[in-house]
Phi, psi and omega in degrees: 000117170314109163343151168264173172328167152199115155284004166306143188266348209211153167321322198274162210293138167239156183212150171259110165285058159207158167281001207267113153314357188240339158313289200292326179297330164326270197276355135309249202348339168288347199047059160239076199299134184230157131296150161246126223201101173303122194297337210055046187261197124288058254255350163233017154284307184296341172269317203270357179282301177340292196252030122312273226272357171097349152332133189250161188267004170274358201255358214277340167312324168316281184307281207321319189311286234288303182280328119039246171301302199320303182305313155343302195286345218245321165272013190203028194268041168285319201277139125346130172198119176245141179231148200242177158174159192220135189224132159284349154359117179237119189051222194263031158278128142274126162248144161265179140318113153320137182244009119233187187269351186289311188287305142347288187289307168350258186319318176299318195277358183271316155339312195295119168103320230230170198243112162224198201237145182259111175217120181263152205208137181215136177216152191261123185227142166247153175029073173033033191259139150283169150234295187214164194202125203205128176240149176222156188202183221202129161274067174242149195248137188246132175317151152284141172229157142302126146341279183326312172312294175325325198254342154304298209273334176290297196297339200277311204248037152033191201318331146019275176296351178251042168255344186229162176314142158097335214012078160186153172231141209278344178285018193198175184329335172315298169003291164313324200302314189276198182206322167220148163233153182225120210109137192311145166302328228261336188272322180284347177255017153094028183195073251243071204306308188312310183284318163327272197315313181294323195278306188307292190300332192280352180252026169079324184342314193215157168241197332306000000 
């Protein structure tokens, strides 16, 4: 079976410390063919530590990117390991995945009319090493709804909302929701490319 394309410069092993089918499609469509490897992590024991120790929720995508990769390297520590993450926030509110549609409706309507924000965050470790750690973040204003818009909008994109921060993804039926956006696409879908890529090509990594 033929390799895929690459622009990797190098041999060694790379892995994405996530499961998001939407991460990985990223740095394919890129031509950086990665592995993919879930951290297993616990990710709301590291948040509630996060903000005990005084952490804030804009900062809390970095750790998670971080504890990750780390966890990745620790079981891998030849590879490359890039770890991802995404935090959601309107003013000093955090959201998570909705665990039904009722939480789900819950949320949108707090969403509705209002601006919050996406910040997505990555970091790279080799041998349990950071080598670098970079966030990036997205401005979007979701139109006003109606119940009705809300409930609408559920049934069309079913078990949907509950896959993403927000329950909606703007690269699909979300799209509607909104009214303005501000910010790279690659940073609202959790994988923040430009900068990835610039950190990459400037360490010899990748061409051209």
């Amino acid at each position: 079976m033929a390799s895929e394309p690459s622009l990797w410069l190098s041999g060694q092993r790379k892995i994405l410390a996530s499961k998001s089918a939407t991460r990985l499609g990223l740095l394919r469509a890129a031509a950086l063919p990665v592995e993919a490897l879930a951290a297993d992590v616990d990710e709301r024991m590291i948040e509630a530590a996060f903000f005990r120790e005084g952490g804030t929720p804009p900062q809390l995508a970095a750790k998670l990117a971080a504890e990750k990769a780390l966890a990745v390297s620790r079981r891998a520590p030849d590879a490359l390991v890039i770890g991802a993450d995404q935090t959601l926030t309107l003013g000093d509110k955090l959201f998570h995945k909705a665990a039904s549609r009722a939480e789900a409706c819950a949320n949108l309507r707090r969403l509705a009319g209002r601006k919050h924000r996406l910040t997505s965050a990555v970091a790279i470790v080799r041998d349990g090493e950071l080598l670098h750690a970079f966030e990036d973040y997205a401005d979007l204003t979701m139109r006003k709804l109606s119940d009705c818009a809300i409930e609408r909008y559920l049934d069309v994109v079913g078990e949907g909302a509950l896959h993403s921060v927000g329950g909606y993804q703007l690269e699909g039926v979300g799209v509607h929701l909104f009214s303005r956006v501000v910010g790279a696409h690659t940073t609202i879908l959790g994988l923040p490319m430009m900068p990835l890529l610039a950190w990459l090509r400037d360490r010899g990594m990748i061409g051209p």
